[in-house]
C-alpha positions, 0 to 999 in steps of 0.5 A: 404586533405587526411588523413595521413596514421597513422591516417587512420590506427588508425581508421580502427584498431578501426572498427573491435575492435568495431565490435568484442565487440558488436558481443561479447554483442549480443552473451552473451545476447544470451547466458543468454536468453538460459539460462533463458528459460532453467532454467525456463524448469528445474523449471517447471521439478523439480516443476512436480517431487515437489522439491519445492526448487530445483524449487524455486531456478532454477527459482530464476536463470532464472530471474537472467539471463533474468534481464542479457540477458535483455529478453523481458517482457513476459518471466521475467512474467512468471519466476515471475509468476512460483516462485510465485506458488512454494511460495504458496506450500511452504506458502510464501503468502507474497513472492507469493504476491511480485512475482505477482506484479512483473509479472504483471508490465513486463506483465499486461495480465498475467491472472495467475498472477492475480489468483496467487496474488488474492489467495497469499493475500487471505491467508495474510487475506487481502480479500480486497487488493485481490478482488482489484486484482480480479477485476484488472484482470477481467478488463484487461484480461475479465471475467475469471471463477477462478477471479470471484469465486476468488473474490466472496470468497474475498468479502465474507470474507471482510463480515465476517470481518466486522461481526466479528468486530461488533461482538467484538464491541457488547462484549465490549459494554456490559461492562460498560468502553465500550466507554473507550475502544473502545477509547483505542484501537482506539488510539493503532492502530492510534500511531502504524500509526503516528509511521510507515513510509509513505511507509509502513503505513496501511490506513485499521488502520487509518480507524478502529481506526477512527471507533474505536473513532466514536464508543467509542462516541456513547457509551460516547460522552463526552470520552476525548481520543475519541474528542481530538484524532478525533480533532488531526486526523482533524487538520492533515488530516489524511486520511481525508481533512485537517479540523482545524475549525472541530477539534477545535469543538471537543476540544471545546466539549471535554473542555466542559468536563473539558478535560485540555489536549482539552484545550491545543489544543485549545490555541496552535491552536488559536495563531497558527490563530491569528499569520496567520491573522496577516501575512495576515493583514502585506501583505494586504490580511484581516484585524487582528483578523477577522476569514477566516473561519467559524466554520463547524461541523467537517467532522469526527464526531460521527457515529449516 
């Protein structure tokens, strides 16, 4: 049957109003990607005549009306990439940082984003998250002369740490509460871990204060802050495997000393395994009180 004449007016009065909606999309986008290019000249300009600010900010809007105009990545890379270097004349390492990232998710071929990011952590004296980017970038865009001599300084300079840290670890072991603190030390970094947030936490602390521990033992292998802290670290798996029968060997060591605080660890732990065997025994799986595991030397221990 052939639609009434109300009905078919009512869907041709719809057509041209949709037409006209999706015609006035398609101009705005428009619109906004001129203006983004234009924003991105005038920030290149002001950048030229160094008004750093004037160039921060006209960049700051062309990425506003790209992210709006929905423009392809290689543009919105570039704006990040732009900004990124007025960050670094203004000494915003840590925006300039942020800024490469961004480039190099809309675009992974980006090479100044690399070199840009490279040299922003560089001067966040992190030699190591900036030889990571170096070596990104050598990767996906081939070996490039600024991202080798970039990354020849950045391991240089993770040498240098490493001296430096040997360096301070020699002074203290002058003195004679040299494992004590060590220990100390190793322990402040380690809460200011447990304290942080996953997302935000630094696995480069975690490592030193690891160290830091294995150090104060080679100094006292008897240091009870050093033992029952590598214990804790093992029986949590804090940034190594998980290793209960490994930390119950360094409170048994650290108890042996008379540490009461190891031996706290030890009587939690050990109902903490009983009441496992016996779940196991109820659902058939062992028989109560024969140990599942043998007791391994623990997979953090003392540096030699």
């Amino acid at each position: 049957m052939a639609p009434s004449p109300e009905e078919d007016g009512g869907s041709s009065a719809l057509t041209p109003r949709r037409s006209e909606e999706s015609s006035a999309i398609v101009e705005s986008n428009r619109v906004a990607s001129e203006r983004a290019d234009l924003w991105k000249s005038e920030g290149n300009s002001r950048l030229v005549a160094g008004d750093l600010q004037g160039a921060l900010n006209s960049y700051g809007r062309g990425l506003e009306a790209a992210q709006q105009a929905k423009v392809g990545p290689k543009l919105l890379s570039q704006l990040h990439t732009n900004r990124a270097q007025v960050h670094i004349r203004m000494g915003n390492h840590a925006e300039a940082l942020e800024d490469c990232e961004a480039a190099l998710l809309h675009d992974p071929s980006n090479g100044k984003a690399y070199w840009r990011g490279a040299t922003a952590a560089l001067r966040l004296d992190q030699a190591e998250a900036s030889a990571a980017i170096c070596m990104r970038g050598i990767k996906a865009v081939g070996d490039s002369a600024g991202l080798s001599v970039l990354l020849e300084e950045a391991i240089a300079r993770q040498k240098a740490l490493v001296t430096a840290a040997e360096e301070q670890t020699e002074s203290l072991d002058k003195d004679g509460d040299a494992g004590q603190e060590l220990a100390e030390r190793a322990a402040s970094l380690l809460e200011a871990y447990r304290e942080t947030d996953e997302a935000s936490r630094k696995e480069d602390d975690l490592r030193r204060a690891i160290r830091l521990f294995q150090a104060g033992l080679q100094e006292d292998p008897s240091n009870e802050l050093a033992l029952v802290s590598l214990g804790e670290i093992l029986d949590d798996g804090l940034g190594v495997p998980k290793d209960p029968m490994g930390a119950r060997t360094l409170w048994l060591q650290a108890a042996k000393a008379g540490s009461q605080r190891a031996e706290m660890k030890l009587c939690v732990q050990t109902l903490g395994l009983w009441a496992a065997d016996a779940r196991r025994a109820a659902l058939g799986g062992g028989e109560q009180g024969q140990p599942q595991q043998g007791y391994d030397e623990p997979s953090v221990k003392p540096t030699s």
